[in-house]
N, C-alpha and C positions, 0 to 999 in steps of 0.2 A: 669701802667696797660696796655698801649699803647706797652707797650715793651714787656711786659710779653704773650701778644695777638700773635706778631710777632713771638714770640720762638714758642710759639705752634703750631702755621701755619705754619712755617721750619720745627720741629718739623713730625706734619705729612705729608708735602710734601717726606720725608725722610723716613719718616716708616712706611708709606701705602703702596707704589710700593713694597716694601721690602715681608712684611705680605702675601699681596696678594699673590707677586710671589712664596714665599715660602706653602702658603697655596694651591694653583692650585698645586705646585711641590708633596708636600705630599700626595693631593687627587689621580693624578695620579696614586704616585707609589704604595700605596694602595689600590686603585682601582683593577689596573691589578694585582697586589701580591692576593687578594680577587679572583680575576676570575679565577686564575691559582693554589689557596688552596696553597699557598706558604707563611709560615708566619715570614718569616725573610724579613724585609722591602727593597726596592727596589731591590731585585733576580727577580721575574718575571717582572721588567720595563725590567730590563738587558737582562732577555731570552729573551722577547719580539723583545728585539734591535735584539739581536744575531738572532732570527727565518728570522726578515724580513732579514736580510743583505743574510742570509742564502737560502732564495727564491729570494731573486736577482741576488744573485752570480749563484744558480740555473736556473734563467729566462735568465738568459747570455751565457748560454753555450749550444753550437754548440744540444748535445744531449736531451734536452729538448724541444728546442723552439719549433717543433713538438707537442709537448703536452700545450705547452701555448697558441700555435696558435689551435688549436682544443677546449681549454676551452673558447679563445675568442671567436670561431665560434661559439659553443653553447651556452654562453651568450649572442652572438648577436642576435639569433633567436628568444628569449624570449623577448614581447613587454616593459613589463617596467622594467625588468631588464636590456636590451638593455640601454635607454634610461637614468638607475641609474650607469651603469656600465661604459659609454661612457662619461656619464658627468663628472663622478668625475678621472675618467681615465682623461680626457681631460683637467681638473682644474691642478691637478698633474701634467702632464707632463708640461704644462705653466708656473710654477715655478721650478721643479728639472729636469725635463725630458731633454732629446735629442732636442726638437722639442722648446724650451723657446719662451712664445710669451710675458710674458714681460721683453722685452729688448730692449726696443723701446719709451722710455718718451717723452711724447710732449705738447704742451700747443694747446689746443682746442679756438680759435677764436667762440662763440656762436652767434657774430653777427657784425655791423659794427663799429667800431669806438671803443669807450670805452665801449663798451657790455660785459658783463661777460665772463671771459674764465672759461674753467674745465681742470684739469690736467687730465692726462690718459696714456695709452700704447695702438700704435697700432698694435693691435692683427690680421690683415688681409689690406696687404696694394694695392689690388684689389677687386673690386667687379662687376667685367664685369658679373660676370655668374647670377649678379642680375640685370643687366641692369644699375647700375651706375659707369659705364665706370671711370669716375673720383672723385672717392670717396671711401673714406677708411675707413676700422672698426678702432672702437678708445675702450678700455676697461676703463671706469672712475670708480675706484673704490671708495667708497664710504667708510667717515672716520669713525673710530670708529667701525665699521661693517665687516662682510665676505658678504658683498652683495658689488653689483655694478651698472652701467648702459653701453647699449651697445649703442654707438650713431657710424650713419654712416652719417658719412661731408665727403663735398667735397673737395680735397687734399687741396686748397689753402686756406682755414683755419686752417689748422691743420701746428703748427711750432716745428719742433724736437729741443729736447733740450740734450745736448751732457752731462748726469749726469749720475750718478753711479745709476742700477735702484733697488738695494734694499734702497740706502737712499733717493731716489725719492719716492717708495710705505710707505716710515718708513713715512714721509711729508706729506703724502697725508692722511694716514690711520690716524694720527696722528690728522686728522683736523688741520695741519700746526705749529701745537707746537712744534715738535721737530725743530731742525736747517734746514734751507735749504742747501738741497743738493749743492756743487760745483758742477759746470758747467765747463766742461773740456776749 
């Protein structure tokens, strides 16, 4: 019975990840096929693809950015779409953008001795213009979660660790189940 317990715990460690991910995959492309009255299954994921790549390649050339740079001006003026438009702008380009803030893993010292550490990326490695001269933004993001915390330490707690940082955030988000990251 003992045995029979263990298959089925193998069993679904194997074919929940699986289910899930194939169930999120279908809600998706259904989804967007629904928004777009498109009923041949995953054509409107694919336009979808095709439109952004299509506003990118568009956001990249010489004769538009004129027009991108006037849309961001007038989204900037507006109070909270300001504020919605800059944020998630700003998330974005942290992970795909030009500008990557995390690519910087470090292990957070929270106190002395054997005091807890937090993993994190730091996202701002000055803070003079706040008055902490010697102290740096750290982004710890939080597992399981699209949330995070922003803690700002002082540089000599904060130790960089030389790891690839998408299997450093896979580590972190993961609440530490997946394998840890090599260390160059």
């Amino acid at each position: 019975m003992k045995r029979l317990l263990g298959f089925f715990l193998r069993g679904l460690v194997l074919t929940v990840p699986l289910v899930v991910t194939v169930w999120v995959s279908f809600t998706v492309f259904t989804q967007v096929d629904g928004w777009l009255g498109i009923s041949i299954p995953g054509v409107g994921f694919v336009t979808t693809i095709a439109l952004i790549t299509l506003v990118g390649a568009l956001g990249s050339s010489i004769l538009t950015r004129g027009a991108v740079s006037m849309l961001e001006d007038v989204l900037n003026k507006l109070p909270f779409v300001r504020l919605l438009y800059t944020a998630t702008k700003d998330l974005l380009s942290a992970f795909v953008g030009e500008k990557k803030r995390f690519d910087k893993p470090v292990l957070v010292a929270l106190g002395e001795g054997d005091s807890p550490r937090m993993l994190g990326f730091i996202t701002q490695p000055a803070l003079a213009r706040l008055g902490l001269d010697a102290h740096v933004a750290v982004y710890c993001p939080h597992s399981y979660n699209f949330s995070g915390q922003l803690l700002l330490v002082h540089a000599r707690r904060v130790t960089p660790l030389a790891a690839d940082s998408a299997e450093f955030m896979a580590f972190v988000v993961s609440g530490g189940v997946t394998d840890l990251p090599k260390l160059d």
